[in-house]
C-alpha positions as CSV (number, residue, x, y, z in Angstrom):
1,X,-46.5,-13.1,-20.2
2,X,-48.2,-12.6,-16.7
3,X,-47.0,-14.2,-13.7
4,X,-49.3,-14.5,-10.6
5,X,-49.4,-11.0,-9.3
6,X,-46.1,-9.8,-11.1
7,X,-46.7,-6.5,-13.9
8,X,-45.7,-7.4,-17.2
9,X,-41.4,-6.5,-17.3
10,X,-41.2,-7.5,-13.7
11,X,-38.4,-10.0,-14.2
12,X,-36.8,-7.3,-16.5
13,X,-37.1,-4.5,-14.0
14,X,-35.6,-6.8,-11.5
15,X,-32.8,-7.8,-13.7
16,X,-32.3,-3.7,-14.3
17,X,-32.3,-3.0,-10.4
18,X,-29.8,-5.9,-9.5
19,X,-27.5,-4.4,-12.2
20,X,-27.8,-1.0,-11.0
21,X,-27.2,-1.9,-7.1
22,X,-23.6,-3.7,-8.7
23,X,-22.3,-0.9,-10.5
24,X,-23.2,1.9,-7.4
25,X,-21.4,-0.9,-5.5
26,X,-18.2,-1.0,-7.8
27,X,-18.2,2.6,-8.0
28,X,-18.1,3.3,-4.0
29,X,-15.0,0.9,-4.4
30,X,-13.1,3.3,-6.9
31,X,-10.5,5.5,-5.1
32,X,-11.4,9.1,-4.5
33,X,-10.1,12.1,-4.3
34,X,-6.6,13.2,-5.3
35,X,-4.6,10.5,-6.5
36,X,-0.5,10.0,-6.1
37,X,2.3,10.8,-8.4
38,X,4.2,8.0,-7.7
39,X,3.1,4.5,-7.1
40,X,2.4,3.5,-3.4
41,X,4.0,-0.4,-3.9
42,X,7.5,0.3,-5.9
43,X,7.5,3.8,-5.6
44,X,8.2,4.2,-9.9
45,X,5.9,7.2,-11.1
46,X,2.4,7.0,-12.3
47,X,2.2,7.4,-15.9
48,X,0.0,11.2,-16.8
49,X,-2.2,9.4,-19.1
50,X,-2.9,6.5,-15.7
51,X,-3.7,9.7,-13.7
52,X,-5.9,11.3,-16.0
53,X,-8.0,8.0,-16.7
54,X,-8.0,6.8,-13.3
55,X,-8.3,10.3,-11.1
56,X,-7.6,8.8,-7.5
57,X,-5.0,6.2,-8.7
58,X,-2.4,4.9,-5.7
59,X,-0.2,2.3,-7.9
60,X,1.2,2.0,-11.3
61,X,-0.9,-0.7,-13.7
62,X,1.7,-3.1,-12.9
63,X,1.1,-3.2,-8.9
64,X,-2.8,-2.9,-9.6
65,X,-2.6,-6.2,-11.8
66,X,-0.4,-7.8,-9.1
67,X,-3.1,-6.5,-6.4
68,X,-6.1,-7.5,-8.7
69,X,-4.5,-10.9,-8.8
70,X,-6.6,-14.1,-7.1
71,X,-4.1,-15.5,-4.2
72,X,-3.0,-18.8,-5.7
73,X,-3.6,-22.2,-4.0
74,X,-1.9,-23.2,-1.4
75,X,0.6,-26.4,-2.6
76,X,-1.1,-28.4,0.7
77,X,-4.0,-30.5,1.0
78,X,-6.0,-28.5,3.9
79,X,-9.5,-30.8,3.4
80,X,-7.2,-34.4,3.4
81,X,-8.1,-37.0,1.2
82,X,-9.5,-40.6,1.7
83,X,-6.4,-42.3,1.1
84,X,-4.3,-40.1,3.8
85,X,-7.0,-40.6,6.4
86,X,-7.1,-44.4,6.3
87,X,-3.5,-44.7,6.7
């Protein structure tokens, strides 16, 4: 299916280059280099099979979920509502 001007696959190739520039990106992020011993939050040591999977690894998998972690809400209602400004 032609579109205007487009080659045939051009949505496809597009698709294939956004996904490409997102992984390069996530893989800059990965640590480099030699990773720790022991973990850089609570200080407990870095499981062997953690350092061989994950080369440049800095915390234990417990502190690298609590890191991966959203931050949670705040209990306070920053934007106001209706009701608290017409009182």
């Amino acid at each position: 299916m032609a579109s205007g001007w487009a080659p045939d696959g051009a949505v496809q190739d597009q698709i294939d280059d956004s996904i490409s520039d997102a992984v390069r990106l996530a893989r800059s992020r990965l640590p480099t280099g030699p990773g720790e011993i022991h973990c850089r939050e609570c200080g407990e040591e870095i499981p062997e099979p953690r350092r061989r999977a994950m080369p440049g690894a800095r915390t234990c998998i417990a502190c690298q979920t609590a890191l991966d972690r959203p931050a949670a809400a705040s209990a306070y209602n920053r934007r106001g509502s209706k009701d608290s400004q017409l009182k």
